[in-house]
N, C-alpha and C positions, 0 to 999 in steps of 0.2 A: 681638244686642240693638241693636246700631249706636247712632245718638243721637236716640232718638228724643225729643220733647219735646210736653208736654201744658202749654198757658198758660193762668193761673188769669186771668181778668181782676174785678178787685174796684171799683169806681168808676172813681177815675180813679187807679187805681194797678193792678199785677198781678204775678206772678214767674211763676215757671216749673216747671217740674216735670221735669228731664233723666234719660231713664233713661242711663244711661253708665257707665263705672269710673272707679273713685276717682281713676285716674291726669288723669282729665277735669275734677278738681273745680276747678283752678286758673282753667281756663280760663273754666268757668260762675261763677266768683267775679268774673273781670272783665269779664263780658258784665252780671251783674247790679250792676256798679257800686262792691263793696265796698271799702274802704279795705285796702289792704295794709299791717300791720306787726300789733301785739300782736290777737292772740286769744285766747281761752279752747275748750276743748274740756271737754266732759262726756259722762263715759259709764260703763260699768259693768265690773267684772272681767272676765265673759265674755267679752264684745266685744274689751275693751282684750285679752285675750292673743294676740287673733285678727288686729286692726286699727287697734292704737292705733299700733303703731310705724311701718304702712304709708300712715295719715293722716297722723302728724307729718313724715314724711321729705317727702309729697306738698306739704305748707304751707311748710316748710321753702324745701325748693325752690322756691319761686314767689312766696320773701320775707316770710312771712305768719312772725309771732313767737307759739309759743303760750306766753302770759307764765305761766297754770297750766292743769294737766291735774287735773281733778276725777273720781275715780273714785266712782262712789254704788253701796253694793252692789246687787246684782242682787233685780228682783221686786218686787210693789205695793207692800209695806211698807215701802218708802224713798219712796215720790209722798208725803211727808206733811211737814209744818214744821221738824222738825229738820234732815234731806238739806238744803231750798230753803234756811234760814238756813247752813246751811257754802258752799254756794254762793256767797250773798250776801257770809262774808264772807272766802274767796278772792277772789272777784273784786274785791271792795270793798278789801284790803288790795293789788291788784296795780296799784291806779291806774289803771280801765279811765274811756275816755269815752265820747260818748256815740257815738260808732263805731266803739267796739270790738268785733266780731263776734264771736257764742258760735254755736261747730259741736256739736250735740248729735247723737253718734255710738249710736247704741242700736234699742232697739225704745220700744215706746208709753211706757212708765212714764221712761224718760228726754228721750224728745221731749216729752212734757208736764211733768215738772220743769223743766228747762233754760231751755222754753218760757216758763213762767211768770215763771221769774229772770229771763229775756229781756226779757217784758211789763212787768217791776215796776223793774228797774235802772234807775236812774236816768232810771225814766219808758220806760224803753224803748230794747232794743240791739237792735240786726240779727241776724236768725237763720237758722243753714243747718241744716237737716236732713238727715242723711247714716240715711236708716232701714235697721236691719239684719236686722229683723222682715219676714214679710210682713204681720200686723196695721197696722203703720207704714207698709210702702210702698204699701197699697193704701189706710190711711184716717185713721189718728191723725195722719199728718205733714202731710195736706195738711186745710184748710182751717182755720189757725189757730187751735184751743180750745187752750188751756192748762191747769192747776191743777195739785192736789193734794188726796188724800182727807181728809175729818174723821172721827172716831169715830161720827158723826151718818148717815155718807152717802159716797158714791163723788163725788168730783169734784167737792163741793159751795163750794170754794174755787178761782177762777179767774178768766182774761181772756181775751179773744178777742186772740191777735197774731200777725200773719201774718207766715209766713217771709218772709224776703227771695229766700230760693231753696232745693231740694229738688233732692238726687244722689241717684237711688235706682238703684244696683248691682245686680239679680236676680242676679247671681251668688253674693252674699253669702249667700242660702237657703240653699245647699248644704251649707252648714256650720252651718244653723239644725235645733239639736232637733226633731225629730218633736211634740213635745207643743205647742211653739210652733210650728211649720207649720199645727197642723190649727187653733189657735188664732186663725189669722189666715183660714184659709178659711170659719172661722165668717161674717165680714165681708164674704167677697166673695160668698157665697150670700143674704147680706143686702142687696148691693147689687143683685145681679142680682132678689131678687125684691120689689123695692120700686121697680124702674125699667125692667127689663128683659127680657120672656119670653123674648127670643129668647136670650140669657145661661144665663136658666134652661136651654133646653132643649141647649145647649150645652155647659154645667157637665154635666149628666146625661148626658150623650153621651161625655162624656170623662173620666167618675171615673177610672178605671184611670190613666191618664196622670197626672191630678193626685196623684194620694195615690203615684204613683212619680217625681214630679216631674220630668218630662218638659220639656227647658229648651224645646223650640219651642212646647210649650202655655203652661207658665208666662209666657212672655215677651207671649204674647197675652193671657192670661187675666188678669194682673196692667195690664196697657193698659187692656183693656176697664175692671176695676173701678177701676182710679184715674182714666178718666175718667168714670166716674156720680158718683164722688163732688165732682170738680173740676165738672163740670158743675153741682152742685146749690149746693154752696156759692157758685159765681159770681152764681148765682141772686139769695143768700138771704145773707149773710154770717155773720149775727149769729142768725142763725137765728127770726125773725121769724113764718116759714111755711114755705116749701116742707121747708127745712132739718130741719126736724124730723123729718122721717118717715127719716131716717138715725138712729132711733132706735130703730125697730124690734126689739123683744124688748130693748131696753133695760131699761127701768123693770121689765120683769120680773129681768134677768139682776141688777142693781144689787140688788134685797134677796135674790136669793140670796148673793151675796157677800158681802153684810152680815150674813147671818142665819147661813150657813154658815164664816163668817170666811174674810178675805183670806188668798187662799191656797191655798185649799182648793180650790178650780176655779180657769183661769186665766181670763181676761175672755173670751176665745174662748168656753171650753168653757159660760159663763156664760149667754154671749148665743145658744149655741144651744139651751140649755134655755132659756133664754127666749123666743126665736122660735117652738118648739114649741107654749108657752102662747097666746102671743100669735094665731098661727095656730090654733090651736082656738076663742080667743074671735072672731077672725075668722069662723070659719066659722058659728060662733054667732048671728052678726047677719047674715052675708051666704052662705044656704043654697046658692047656688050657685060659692060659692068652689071647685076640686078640692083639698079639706084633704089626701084619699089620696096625691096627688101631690107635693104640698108636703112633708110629712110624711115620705114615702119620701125624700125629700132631705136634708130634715133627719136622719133619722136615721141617714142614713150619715155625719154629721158624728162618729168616734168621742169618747165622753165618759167618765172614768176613773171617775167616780164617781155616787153618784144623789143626788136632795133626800127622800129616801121619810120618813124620819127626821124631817124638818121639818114646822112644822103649817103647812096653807093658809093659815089664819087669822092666825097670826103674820108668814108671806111676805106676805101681801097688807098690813099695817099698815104691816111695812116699807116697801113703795112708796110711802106718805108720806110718807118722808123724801127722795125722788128730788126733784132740783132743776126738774126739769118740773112737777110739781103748778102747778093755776092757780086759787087761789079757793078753795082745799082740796079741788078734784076733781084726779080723778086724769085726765093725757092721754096715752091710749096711742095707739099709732102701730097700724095696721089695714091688713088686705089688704082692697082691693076686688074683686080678682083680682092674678092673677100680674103682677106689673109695673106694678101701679097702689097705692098704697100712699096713705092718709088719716089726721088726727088725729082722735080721737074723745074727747068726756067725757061720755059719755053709757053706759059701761057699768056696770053693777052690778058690787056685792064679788060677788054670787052668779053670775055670768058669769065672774068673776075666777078663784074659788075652782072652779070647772068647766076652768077653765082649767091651773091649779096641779093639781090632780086624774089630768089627763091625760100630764101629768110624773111623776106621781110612783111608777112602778114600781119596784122595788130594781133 
């Protein structure tokens, strides 16, 4: 892996993105400038039995004090108000200011809790992301969104707050479930084809190695997609325009999860039934999209479960509660081809529900 590093640059600020081992984090701590003594650490049981002792000893070492260790159980159903307020008030009872760095040691659902305490403490603390997901190392750690879910909607509570710096480990995979592997390649087949054909045809070339997790492809494979994503967010920060189309089977994947309940698919498996949809109303408006080919890809993405059970017409109302809606239309994100990806609100519920249609076998 060596050290390699990908730099976010944001205005006139930027951090970095270091692939390396944990044993490395000290040293990216004082290249990115953070104050040495009390820290907080957030993470979850899995993780923590895995990496919490081999983080504290690393911090330890290098004079860094973690004042508490916040374990939030594992899985969506903790990104929500109660987890962020115990958060709030360890940290808030441990006497942190306003340099007190919080290391959020997880995959997505605690890089974006942790995230969010990060954004809202006291206005704002320093945050490192140590992601142990590959969902995380390729897309949720880097370009600052935060939140937490409401009963209304996925993510519908949040801030934009950029790390201060990102150790993403590929080693840590190894040790990452199966169900969350493929959850995270959902993402990287999302970034290659909203930015990348040449990705695309390279992801395709090399299924076998990826789903046997082959560390000389992984180590590429996870480069290439966390720079499309570093790339687009430097763009667009706040997501204005370009940023959006990293949303791709979004708006679909969000009301299956609402309609299906948290849980029940994990946001990987979500977003590639959604991409599915999404690439069929693609094709819908742009006849000479290759849907076949897309589609073949997609569906080697394995999924545990189906939406057959759910109504179109019900999925599709749900996409009105997605935080993208603009004017009460809906904005989906669209293939113009492989690797060109645009916002549209000009499709019909009846292109939608053709959409949902083409998902829905048992």
């Amino acid at each position: 892996m060596g050290n390699n590093v990908i730099h976010v640059p944001l205005g006139n600020s930027s951090y970095s993105i270091a692939f390396t081992g944990l044993a490395d984090l000290p040293s990216r701590c004082a290249s990115a400038h953070l104050r040495i003594g009390p820290c907080i650490v957030v993470t979850d049981p899995n993780v923590a039995s895995i990496y919490l002792d081999q983080l504290r000893a690393t911090l330890i070492s290098s004079g860094y004090a973690p004042i508490t260790e916040i374990i939030i159980p594992s899985g969506e159903a903790s990104k929500d108000a109660e987890f962020l307020q115990l958060i709030y008030d360890r940290a808030l009872t441990s006497r942190i200011d306003r340099q007190t760095p919080i290391f959020a040691l997880g995959g997505g659902v605690i890089g974006d809790l942790a995230g969010y305490a990060a954004a809202t403490l006291l206005r704002g603390l320093p945050l490192v992301h140590i992601p142990t997901s590959l969902i995380a190392q390729v897309d949720s750690s880097i370009g600052g969104k935060t939140g937490i879910n409401h009963s209304l909607g996925k993510n519908l509570i949040g801030a934009f707050h950029q790390p201060t710096l990102v150790v993403t480990d590929i080693e840590m995979l190894q040790s990452l479930p199966d169900l969350e592997y493929v959850s995270g390649l959902a993402e990287i087949v999302k970034h290659a084809l909203i930015a990348d054909a040449d990705f695309v045809i390279d992801l395709s070339a090399n299924w076998e190695k990826i789903i046997l997790r082959d560390r000389k492809y992984l180590d590429h494979m996870i480069m290439v997609a966390a720079k499309i994503k570093a790339d687009i967010v430097s763009q667009d920060e706040r997501e204005a325009s370009l940023r959006a189309i990293l949303n791709f089977g979004h708006t679909f994947a969000h009301a299956i999860e609402r309609e299906a309940g948290y849980g029940k698919f994990t946001h990987g498996e979500a977003v590639a039934l959604g991409m599915r949809a999404a690439a069929k109303v693609s094709y819908l408006v742009n006849p000479n999209l290759p849907y076949t080919d897309i589609n073949h890809l997609l569906n080697r993405l394995p999924i545990r479960n189906s939406i057959h059970h759910l109504d179109p017409m019900t999925l599709t109302q749900a996409m009105y509660f997605d935080k993208k809606v603009d004017d009460g239309k809906l904005r989906l994100i669209l293939l113009r081809e492989i690797g060109s990806a645009y916002v549209s609100t000009e499709i019909s519920e009846e292109q939608i529900i053709i959409g949902w249609k083409s998902i829905m076998s048992p």
